[in-house]
N, C-alpha and C positions, 0 to 999 in steps of 0.2 A: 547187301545189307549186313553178311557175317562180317565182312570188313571192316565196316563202319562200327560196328559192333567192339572188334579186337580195336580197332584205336583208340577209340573213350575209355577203356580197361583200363584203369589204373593200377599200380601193385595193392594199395589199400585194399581197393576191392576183390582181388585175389586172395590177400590174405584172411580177408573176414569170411570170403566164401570156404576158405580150405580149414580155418577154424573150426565154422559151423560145422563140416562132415565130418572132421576130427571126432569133435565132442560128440556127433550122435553115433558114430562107432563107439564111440568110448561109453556110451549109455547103453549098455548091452539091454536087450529087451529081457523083460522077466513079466512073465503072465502077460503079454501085450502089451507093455509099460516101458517108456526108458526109464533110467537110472540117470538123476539130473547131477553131473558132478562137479556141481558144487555143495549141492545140499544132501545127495545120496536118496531124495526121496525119487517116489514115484509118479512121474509123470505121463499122460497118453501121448499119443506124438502128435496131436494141435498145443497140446502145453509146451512142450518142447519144443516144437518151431515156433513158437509165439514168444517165449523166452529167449532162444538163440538164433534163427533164423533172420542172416542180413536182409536188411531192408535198401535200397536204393532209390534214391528220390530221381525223376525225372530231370537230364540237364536243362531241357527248356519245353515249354507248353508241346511245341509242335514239332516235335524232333523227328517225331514216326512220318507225320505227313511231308517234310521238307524232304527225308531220305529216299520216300516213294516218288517223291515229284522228282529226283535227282537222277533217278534210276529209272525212272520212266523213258519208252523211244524216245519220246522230243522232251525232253527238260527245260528248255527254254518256256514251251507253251502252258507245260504243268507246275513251275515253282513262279510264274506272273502272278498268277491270287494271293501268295503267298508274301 
């Protein structure tokens, strides 16, 4: 599954993911709070991931199910419903 995992990775996604932790270091906490920097104000950190935290859309409906039937003992028996 990690495998399958590291092949779909794209660089994009890499970089939105190394962004995102960028910036919440960079929002040092003050009373609980980041520092949003672009605005300087303060944010909890559900505002903060909700703001900057990537999002990834699912490649296809059954991705999770296809990769369990692939890796299952018999593959053949388990990705036939599929």
């Amino acid at each position: 599954m990690d495998a399958a995992v590291v092949a779909i990775t794209t660089d994009g996604m890499i970089r939105r993911i190394s962004n995102y932790a960028r910036r919440r270091e960079w929002g040092t906490k003050i009373l609980g709070n980041h520092v949003d920097p672009e605005t300087g104000e303060l944010l909890t950190q559900e505002a903060f991931d909700e703001k900057y935290a990537p999002s990834f859309p699912p490649l296809w409906p059954q991705l999770r199910q296809e990769l369990e039937a692939r890796l299952a003992p018999d593959p053949d028996a388990e990705s036939a419903p599929l």
